[in-house]
SEKOLPA-169496 format. One record per atom (N, C-alpha, C, O, CB): y, z, x; atom name; residue number from 1. Coordinates in nm, 3 decimals, padded with zeros to 5 digits. Atoms other than C-alpha are relative to their C-alpha. Glycine has a CB too. Layout:
<node <Y Z X> 'CA' NUM>
...
# end
This chain:
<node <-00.123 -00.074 -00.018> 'N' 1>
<node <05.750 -06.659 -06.359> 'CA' 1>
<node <-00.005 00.083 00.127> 'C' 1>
<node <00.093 00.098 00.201> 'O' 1>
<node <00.028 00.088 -00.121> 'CB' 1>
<node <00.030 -00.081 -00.110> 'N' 2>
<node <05.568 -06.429 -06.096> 'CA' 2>
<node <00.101 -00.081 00.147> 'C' 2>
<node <00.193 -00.031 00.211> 'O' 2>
<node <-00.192 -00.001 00.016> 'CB' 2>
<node <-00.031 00.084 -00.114> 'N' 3>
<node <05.635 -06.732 -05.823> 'CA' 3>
<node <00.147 -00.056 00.014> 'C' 3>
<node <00.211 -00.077 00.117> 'O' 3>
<node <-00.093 -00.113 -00.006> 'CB' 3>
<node <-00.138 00.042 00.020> 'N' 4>
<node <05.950 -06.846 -05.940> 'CA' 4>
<node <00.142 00.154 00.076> 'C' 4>
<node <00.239 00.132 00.149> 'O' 4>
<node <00.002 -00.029 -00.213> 'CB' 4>
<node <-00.049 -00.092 00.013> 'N' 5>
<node <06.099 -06.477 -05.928> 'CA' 5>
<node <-00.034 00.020 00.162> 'C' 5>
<node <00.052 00.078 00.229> 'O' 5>
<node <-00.042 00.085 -00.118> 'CB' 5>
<node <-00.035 -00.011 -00.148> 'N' 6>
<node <05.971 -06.493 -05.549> 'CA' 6>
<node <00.032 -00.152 00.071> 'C' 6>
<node <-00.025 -00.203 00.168> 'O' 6>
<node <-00.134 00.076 00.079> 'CB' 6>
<node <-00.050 00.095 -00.051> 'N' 7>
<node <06.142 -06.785 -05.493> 'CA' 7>
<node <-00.045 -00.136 -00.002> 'C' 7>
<node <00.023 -00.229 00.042> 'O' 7>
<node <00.011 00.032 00.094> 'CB' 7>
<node <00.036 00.114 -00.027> 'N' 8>
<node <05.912 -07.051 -05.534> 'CA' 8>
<node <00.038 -00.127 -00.094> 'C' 8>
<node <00.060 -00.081 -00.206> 'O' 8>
<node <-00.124 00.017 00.014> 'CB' 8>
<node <-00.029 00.077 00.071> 'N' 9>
<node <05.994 -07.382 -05.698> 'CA' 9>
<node <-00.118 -00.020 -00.102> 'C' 9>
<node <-00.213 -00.050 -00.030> 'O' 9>
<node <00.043 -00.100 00.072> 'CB' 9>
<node <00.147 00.009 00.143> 'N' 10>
<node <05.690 -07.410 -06.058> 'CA' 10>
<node <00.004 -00.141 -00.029> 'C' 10>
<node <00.108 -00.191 -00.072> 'O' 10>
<node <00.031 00.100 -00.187> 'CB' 10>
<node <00.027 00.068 00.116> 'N' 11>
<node <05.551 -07.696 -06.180> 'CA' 11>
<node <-00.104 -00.001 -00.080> 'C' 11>
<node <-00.207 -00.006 -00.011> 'O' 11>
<node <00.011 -00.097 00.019> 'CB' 11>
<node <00.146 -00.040 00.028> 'N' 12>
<node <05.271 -07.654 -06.437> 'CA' 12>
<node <-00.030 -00.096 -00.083> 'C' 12>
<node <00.050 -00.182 -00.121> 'O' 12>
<node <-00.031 00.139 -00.059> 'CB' 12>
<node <00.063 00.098 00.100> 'N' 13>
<node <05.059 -07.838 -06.655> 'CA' 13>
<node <-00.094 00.075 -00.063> 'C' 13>
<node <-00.138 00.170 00.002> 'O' 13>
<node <-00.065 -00.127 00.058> 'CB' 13>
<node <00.070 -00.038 00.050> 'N' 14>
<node <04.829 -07.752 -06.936> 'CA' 14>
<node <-00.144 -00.031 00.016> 'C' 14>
<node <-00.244 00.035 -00.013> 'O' 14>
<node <00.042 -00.010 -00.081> 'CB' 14>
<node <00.195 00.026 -00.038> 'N' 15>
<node <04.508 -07.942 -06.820> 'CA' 15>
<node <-00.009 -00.036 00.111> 'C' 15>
<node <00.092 -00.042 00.181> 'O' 15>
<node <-00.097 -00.121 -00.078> 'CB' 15>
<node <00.045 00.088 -00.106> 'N' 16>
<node <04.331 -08.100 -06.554> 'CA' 16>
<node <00.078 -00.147 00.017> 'C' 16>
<node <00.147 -00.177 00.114> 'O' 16>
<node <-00.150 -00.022 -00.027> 'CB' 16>
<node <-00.080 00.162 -00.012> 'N' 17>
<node <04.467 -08.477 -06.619> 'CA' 17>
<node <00.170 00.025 00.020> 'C' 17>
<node <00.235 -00.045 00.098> 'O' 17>
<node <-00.027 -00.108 -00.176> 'CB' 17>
<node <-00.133 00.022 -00.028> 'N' 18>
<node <04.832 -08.364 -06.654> 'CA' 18>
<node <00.029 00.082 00.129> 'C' 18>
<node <00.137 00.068 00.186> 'O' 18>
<node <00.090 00.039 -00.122> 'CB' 18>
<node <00.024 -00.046 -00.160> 'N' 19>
<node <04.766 -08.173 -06.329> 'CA' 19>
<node <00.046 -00.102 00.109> 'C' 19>
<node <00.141 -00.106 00.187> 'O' 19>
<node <-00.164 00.023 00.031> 'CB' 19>
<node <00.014 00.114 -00.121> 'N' 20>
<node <04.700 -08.464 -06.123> 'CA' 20>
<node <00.119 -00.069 -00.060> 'C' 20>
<node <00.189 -00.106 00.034> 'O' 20>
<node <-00.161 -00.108 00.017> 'CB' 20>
<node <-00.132 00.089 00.019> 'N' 21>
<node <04.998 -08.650 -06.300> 'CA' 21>
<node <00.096 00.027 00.045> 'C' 21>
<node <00.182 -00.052 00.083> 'O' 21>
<node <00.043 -00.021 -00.106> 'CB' 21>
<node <-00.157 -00.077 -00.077> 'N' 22>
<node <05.254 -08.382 -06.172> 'CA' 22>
<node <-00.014 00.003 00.132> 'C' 22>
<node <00.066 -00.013 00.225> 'O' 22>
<node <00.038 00.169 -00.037> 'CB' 22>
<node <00.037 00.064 -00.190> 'N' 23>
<node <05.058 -08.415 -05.856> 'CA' 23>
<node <00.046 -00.114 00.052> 'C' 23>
<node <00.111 -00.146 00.152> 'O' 23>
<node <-00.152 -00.038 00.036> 'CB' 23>
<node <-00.021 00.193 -00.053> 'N' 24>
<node <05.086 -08.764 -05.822> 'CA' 24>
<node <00.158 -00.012 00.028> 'C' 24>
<node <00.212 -00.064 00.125> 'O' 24>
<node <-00.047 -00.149 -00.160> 'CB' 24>
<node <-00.169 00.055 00.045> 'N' 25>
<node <05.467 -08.775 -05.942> 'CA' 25>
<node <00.113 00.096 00.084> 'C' 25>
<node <00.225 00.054 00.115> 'O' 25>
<node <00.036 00.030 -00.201> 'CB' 25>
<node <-00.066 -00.121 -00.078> 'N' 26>
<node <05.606 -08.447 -05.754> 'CA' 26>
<node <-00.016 00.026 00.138> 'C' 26>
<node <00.064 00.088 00.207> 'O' 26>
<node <-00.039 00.114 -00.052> 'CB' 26>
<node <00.073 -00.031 -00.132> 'N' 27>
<node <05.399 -08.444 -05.443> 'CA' 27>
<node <00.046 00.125 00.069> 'C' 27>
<node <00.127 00.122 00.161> 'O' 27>
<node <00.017 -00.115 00.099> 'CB' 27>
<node <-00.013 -00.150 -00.030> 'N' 28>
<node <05.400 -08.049 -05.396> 'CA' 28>
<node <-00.030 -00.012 00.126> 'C' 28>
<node <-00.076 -00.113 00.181> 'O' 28>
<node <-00.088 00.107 -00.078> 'CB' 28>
<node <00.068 -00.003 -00.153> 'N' 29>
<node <05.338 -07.911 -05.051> 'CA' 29>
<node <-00.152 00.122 -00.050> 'C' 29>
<node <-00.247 00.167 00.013> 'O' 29>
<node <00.154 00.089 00.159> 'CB' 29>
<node <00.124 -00.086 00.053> 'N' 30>
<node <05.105 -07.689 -05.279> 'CA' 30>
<node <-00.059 00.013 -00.131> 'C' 30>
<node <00.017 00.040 -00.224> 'O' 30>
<node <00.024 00.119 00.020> 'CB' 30>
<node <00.068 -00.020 00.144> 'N' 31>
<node <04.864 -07.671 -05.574> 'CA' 31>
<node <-00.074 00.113 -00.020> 'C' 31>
<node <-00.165 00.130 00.061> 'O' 31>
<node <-00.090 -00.103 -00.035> 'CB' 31>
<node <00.075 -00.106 00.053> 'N' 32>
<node <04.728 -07.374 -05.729> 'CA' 32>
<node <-00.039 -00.062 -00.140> 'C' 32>
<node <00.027 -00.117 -00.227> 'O' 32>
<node <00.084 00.142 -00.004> 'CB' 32>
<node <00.101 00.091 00.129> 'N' 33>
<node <04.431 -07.490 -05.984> 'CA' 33>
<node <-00.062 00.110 -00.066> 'C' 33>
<node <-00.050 00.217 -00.006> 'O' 33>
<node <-00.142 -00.121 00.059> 'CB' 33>
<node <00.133 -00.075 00.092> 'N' 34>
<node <04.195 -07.304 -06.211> 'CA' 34>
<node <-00.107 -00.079 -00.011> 'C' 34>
<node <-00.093 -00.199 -00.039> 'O' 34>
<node <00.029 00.038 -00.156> 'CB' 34>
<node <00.098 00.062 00.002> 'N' 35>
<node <03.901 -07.403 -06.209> 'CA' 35>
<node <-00.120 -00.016 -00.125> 'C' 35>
<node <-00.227 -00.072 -00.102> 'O' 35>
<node <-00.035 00.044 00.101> 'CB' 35>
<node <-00.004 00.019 00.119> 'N' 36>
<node <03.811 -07.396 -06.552> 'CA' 36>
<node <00.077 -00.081 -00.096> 'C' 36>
<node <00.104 -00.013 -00.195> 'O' 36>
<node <00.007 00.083 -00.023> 'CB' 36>
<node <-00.112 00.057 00.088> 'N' 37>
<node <04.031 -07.618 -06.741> 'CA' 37>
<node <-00.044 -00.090 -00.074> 'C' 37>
<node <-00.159 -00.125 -00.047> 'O' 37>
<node <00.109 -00.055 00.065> 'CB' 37>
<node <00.063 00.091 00.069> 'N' 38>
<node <04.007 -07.884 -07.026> 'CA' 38>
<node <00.088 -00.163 00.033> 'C' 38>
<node <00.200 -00.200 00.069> 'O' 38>
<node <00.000 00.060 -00.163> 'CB' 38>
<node <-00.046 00.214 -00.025> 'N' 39>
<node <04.035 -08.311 -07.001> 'CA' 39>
<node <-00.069 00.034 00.181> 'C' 39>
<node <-00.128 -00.056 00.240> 'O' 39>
<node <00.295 -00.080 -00.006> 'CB' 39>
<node <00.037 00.056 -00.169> 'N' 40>
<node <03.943 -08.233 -06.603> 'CA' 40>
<node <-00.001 00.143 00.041> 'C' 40>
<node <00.079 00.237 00.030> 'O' 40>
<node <00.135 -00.118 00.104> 'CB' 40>
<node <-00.047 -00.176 -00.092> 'N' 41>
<node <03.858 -07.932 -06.412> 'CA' 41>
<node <00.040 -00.020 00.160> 'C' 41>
<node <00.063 -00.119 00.230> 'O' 41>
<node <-00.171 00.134 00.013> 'CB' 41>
<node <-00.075 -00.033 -00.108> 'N' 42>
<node <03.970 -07.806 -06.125> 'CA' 42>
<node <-00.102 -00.055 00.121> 'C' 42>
<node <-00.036 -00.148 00.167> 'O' 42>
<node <00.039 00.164 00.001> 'CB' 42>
<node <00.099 00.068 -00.049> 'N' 43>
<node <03.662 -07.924 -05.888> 'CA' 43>
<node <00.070 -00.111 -00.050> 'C' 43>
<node <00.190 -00.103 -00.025> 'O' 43>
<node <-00.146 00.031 -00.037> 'CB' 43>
<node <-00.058 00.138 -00.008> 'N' 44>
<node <03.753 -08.288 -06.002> 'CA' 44>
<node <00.121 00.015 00.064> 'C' 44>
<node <00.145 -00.060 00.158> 'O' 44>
<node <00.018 -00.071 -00.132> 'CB' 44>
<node <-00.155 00.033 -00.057> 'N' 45>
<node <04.121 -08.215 -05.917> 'CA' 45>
<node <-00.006 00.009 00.103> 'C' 45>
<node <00.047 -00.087 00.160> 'O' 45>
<node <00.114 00.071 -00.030> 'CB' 45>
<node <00.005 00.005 -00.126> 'N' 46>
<node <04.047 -08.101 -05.589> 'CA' 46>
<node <-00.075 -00.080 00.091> 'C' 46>
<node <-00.050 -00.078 00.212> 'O' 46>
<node <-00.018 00.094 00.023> 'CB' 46>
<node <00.070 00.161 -00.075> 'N' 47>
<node <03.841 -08.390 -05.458> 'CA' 47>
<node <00.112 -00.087 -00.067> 'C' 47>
<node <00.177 -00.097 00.037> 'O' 47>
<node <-00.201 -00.065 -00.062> 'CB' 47>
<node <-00.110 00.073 00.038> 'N' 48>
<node <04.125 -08.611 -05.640> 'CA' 48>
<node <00.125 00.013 00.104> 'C' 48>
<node <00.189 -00.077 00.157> 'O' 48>
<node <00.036 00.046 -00.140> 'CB' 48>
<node <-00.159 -00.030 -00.075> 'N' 49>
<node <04.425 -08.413 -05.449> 'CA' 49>
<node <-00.065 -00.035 00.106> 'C' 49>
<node <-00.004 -00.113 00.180> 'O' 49>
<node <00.091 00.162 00.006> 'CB' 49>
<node <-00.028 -00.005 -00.137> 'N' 50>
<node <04.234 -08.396 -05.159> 'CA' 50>
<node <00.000 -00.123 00.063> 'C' 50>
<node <00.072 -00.146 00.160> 'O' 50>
<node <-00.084 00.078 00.064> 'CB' 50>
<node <00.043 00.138 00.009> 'N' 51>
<node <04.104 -08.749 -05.161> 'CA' 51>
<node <00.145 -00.059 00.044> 'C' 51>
<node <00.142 -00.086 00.164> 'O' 51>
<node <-00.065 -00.049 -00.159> 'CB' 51>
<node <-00.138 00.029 00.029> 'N' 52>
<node <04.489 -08.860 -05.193> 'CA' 52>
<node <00.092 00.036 00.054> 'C' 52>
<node <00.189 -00.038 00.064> 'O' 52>
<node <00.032 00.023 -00.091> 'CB' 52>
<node <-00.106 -00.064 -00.061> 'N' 53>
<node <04.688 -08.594 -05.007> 'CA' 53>
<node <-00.056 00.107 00.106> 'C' 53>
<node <-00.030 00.227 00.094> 'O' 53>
<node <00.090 00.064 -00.110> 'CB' 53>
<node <00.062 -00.091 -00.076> 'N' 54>
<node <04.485 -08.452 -04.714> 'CA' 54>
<node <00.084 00.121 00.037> 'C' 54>
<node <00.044 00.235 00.015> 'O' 54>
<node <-00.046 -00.064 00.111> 'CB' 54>
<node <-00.029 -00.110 -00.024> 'N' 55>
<node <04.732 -08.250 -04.587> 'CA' 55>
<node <00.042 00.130 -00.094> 'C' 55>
<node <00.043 00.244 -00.048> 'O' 55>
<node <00.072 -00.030 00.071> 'CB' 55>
<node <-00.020 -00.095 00.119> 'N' 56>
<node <04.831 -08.055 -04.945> 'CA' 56>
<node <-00.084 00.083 00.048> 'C' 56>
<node <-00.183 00.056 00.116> 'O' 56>
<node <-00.026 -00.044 -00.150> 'CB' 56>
<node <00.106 -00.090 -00.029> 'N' 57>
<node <04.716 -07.677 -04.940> 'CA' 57>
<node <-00.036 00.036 -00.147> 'C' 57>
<node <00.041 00.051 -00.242> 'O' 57>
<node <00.043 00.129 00.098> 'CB' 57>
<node <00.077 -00.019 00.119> 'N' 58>
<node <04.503 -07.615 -05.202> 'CA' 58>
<node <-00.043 00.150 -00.070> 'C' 58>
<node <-00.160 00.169 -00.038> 'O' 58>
<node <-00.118 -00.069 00.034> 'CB' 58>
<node <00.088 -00.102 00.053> 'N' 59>
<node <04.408 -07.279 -05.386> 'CA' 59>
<node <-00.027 00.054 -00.086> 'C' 59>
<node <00.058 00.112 -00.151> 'O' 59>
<node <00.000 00.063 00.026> 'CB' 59>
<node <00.065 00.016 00.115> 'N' 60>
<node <04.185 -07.239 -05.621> 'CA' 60>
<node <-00.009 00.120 -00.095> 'C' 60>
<node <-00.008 00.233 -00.046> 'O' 60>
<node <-00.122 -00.043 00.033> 'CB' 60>
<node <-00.020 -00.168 00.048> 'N' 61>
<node <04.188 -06.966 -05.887> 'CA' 61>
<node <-00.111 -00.002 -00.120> 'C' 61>
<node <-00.096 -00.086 -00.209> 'O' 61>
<node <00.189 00.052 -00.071> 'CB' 61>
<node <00.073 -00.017 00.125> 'N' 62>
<node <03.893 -06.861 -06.136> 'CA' 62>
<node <00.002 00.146 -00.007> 'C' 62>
<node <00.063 00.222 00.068> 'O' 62>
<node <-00.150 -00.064 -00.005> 'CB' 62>
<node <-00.042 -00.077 00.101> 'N' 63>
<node <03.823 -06.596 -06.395> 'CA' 63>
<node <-00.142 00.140 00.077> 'C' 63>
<node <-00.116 00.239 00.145> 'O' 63>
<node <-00.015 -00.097 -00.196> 'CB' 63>
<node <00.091 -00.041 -00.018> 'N' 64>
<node <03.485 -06.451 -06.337> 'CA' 64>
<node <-00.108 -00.043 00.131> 'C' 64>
<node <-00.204 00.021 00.174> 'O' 64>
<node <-00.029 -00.012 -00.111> 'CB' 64>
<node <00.060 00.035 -00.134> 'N' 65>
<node <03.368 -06.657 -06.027> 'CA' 65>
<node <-00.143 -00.087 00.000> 'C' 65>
<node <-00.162 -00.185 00.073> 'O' 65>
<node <-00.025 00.138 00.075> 'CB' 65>
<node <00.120 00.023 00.036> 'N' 66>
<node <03.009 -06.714 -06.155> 'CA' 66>
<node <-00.031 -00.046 -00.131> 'C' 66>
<node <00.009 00.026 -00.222> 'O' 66>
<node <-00.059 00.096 00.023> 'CB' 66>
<node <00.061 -00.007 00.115> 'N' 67>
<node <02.844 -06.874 -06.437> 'CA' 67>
<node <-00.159 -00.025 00.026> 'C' 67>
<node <-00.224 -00.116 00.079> 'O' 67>
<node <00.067 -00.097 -00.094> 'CB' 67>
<node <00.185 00.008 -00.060> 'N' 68>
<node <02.476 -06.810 -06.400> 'CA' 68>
<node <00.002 00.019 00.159> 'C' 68>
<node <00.059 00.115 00.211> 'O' 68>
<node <-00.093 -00.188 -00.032> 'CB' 68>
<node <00.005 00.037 -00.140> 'N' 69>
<node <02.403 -06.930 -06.026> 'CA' 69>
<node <00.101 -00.063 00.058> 'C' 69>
<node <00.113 -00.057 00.180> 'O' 69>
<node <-00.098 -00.072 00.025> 'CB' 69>
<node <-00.114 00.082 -00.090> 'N' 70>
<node <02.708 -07.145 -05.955> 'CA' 70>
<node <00.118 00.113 00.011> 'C' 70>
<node <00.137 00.197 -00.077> 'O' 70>
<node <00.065 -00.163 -00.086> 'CB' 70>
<node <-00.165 -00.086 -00.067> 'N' 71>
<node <03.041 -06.954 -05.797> 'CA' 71>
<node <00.020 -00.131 00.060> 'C' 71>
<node <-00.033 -00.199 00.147> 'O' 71>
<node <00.001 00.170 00.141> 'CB' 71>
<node <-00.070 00.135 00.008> 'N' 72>
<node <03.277 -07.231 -05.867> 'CA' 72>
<node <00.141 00.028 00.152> 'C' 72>
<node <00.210 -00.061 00.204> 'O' 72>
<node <00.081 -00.023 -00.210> 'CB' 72>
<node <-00.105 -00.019 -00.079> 'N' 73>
<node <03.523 -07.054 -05.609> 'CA' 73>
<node <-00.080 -00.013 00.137> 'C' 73>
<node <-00.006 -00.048 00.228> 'O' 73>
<node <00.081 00.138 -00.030> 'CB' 73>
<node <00.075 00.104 -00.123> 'N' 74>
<node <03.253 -07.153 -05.318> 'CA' 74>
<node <-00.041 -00.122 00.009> 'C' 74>
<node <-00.086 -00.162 00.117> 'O' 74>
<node <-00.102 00.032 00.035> 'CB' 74>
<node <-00.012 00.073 00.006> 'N' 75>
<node <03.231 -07.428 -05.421> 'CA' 75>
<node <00.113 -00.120 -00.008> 'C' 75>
<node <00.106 -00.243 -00.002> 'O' 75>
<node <-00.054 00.026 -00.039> 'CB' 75>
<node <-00.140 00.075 00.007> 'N' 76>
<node <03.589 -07.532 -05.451> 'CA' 76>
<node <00.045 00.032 00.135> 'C' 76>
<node <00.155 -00.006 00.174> 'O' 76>
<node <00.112 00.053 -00.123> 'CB' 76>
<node <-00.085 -00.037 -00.166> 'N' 77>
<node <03.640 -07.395 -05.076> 'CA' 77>
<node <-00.096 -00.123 00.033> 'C' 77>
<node <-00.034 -00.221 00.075> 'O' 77>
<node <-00.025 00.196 00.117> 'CB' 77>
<node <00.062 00.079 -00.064> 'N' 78>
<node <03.360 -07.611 -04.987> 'CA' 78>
<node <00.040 -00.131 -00.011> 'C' 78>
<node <00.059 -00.198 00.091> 'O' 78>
<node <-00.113 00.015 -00.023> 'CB' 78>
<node <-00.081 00.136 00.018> 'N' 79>
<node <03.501 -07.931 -05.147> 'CA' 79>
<node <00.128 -00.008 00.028> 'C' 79>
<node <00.186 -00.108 -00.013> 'O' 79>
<node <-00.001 -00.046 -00.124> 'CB' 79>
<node <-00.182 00.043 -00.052> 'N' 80>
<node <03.875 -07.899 -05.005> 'CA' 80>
<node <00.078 00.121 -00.056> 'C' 80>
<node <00.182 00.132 00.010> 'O' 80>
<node <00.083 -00.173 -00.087> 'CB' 80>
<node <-00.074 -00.136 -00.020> 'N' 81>
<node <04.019 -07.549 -05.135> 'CA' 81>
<node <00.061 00.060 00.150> 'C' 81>
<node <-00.016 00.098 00.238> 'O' 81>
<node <-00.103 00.101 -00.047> 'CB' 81>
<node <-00.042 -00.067 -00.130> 'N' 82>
<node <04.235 -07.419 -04.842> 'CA' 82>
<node <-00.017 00.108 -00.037> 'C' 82>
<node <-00.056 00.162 00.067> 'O' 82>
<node <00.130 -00.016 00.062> 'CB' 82>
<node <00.017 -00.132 00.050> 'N' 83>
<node <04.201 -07.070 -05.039> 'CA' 83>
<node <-00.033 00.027 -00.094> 'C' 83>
<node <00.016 -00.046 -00.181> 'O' 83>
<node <00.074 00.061 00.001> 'CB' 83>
<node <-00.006 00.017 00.140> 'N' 84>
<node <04.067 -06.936 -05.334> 'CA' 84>
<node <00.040 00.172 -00.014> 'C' 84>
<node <00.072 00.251 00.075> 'O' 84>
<node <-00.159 -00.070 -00.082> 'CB' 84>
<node <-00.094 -00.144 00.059> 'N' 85>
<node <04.187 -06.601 -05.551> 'CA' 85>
<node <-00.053 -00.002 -00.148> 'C' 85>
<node <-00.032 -00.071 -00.248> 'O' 85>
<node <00.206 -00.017 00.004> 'CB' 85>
<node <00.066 -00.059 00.162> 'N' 86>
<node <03.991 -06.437 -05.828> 'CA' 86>
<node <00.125 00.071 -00.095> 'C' 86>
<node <00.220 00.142 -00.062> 'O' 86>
<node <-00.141 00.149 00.029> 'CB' 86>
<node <-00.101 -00.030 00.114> 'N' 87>
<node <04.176 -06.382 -06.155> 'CA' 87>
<node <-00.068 00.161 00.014> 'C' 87>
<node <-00.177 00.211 00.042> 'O' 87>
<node <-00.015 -00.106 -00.179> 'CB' 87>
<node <00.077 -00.195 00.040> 'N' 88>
<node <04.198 -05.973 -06.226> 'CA' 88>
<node <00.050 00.050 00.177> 'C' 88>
<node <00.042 00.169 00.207> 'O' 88>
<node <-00.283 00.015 -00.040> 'CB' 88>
<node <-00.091 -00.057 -00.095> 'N' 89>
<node <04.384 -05.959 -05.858> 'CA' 89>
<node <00.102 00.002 -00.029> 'C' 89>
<node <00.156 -00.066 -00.117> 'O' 89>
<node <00.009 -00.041 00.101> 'CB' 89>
<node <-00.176 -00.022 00.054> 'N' 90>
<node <04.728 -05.820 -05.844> 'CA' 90>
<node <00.033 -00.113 00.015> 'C' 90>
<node <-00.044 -00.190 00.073> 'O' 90>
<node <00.117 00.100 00.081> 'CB' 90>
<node <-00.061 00.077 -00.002> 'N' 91>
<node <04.973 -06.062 -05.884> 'CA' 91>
<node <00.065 -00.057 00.149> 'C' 91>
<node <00.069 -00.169 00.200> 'O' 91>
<node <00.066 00.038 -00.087> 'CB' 91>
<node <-00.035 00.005 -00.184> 'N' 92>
<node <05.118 -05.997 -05.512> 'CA' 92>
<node <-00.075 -00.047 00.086> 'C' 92>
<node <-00.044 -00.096 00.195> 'O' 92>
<node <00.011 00.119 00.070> 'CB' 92>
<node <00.118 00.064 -00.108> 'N' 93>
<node <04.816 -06.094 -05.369> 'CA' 93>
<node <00.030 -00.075 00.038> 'C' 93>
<node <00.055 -00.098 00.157> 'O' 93>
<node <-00.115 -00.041 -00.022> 'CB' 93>
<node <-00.011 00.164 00.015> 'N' 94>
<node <04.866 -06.440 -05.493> 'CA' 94>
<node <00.137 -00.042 00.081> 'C' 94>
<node <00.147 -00.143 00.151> 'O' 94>
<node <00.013 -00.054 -00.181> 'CB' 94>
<node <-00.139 00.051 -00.039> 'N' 95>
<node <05.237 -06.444 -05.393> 'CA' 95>
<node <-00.050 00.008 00.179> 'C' 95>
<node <-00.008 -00.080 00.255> 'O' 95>
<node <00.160 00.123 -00.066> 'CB' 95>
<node <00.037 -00.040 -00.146> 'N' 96>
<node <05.056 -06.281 -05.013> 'CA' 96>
<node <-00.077 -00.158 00.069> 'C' 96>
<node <-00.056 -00.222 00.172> 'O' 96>
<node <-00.131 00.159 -00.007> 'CB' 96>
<node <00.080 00.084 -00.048> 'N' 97>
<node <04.802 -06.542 -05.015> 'CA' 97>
<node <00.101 -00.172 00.028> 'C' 97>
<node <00.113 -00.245 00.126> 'O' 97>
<node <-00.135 00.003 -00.118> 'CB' 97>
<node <-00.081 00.117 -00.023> 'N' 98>
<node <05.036 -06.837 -05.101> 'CA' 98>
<node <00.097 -00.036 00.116> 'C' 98>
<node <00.087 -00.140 00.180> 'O' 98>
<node <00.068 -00.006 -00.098> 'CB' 98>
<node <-00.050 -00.019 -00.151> 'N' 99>
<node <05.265 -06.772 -04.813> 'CA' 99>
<node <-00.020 00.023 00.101> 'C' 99>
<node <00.063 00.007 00.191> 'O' 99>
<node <00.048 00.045 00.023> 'CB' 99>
<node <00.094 00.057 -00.102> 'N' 100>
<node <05.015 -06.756 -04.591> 'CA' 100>
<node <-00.016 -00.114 00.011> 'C' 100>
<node <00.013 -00.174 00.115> 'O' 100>
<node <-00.109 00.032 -00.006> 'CB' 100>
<node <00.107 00.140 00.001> 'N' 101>
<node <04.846 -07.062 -04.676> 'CA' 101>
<node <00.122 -00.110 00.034> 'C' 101>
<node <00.102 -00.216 00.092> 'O' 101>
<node <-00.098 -00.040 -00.187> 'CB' 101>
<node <-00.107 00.037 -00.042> 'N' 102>
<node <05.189 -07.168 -04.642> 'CA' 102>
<node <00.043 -00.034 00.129> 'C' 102>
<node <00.059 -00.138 00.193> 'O' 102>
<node <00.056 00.067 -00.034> 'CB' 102>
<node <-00.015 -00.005 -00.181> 'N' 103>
<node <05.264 -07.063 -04.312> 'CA' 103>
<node <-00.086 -00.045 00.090> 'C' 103>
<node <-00.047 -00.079 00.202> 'O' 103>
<node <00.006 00.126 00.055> 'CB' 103>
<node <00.125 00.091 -00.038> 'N' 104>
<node <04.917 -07.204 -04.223> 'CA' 104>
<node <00.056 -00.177 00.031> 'C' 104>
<node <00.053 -00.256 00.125> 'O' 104>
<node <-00.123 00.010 -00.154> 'CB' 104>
<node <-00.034 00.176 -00.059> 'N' 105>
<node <05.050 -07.556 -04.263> 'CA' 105>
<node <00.123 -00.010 00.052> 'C' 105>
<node <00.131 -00.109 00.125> 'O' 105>
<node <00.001 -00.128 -00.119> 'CB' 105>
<node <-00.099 00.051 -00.105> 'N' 106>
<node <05.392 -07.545 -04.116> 'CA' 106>
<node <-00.054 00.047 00.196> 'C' 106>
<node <-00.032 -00.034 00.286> 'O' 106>
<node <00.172 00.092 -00.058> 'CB' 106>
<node <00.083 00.010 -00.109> 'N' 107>
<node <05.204 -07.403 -03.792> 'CA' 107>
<node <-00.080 -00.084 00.066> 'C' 107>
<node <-00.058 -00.089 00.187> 'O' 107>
<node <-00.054 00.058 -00.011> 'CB' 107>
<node <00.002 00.120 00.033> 'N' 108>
<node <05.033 -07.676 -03.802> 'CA' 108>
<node <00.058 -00.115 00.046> 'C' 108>
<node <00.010 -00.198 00.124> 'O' 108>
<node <00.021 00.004 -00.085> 'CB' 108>
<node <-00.109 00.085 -00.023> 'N' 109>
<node <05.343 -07.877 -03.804> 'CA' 109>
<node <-00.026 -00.142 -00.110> 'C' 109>
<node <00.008 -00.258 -00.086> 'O' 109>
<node <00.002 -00.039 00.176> 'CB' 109>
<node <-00.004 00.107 00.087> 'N' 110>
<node <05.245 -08.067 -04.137> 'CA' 110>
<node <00.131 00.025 -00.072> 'C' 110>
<node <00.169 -00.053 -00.159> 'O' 110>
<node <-00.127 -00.010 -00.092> 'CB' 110>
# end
């Protein structure tokens, strides 16, 4: 509702697999993932999107960042994340960051 309420067009899905289906079928100019999710996480999706739609901007969103030794949000920049954004930031951030990452690719000229 946050994104919608600043204008943006939503589509969401409850897992990983119906992720990539609205991906596939909608072809966003942007995905925001979690990287936690069930049927497929977010790591798979983003080697999937990116694999498929190089220029899509990608950014990735987890909870806690770490489990043990892995920080899944360096690791999702490293595999094709254009940005990532820890849960437990304001909401504005996200709306800050997205319109960046935004303005990133029409600069660009994708």
């Amino acid at each position: 509702m946050l994104l919608e309420d600043h204008g943006f067009q939503v589509l969401t899905a409850n897992n990983g697999v119906r992720g990539l289906e609205v991906f596939r079928e909608q072809r966003p100019a942007a995905v925001l993932t979690d990287i936690i999710m069930p049927e497929q996480d977010g790591i798979g999706a983003i080697l999937e999107m990116r694999r498929e739609r190089p220029e899509v901007k990608i950014i990735a969103i987890s909870g806690a960042g770490r489990v043990g030794k892995t920080d899944f949000l360096t690791i999702a920049r490293k595999l094709g994340a254009d940005a990532t954004f820890e849960k437990g930031r304001s909401a504005n951030e996200l709306v800050v960051l997205l319109r960046a990452t935004l303005r990133r690719m029409r600069t660009a000229g994708q």
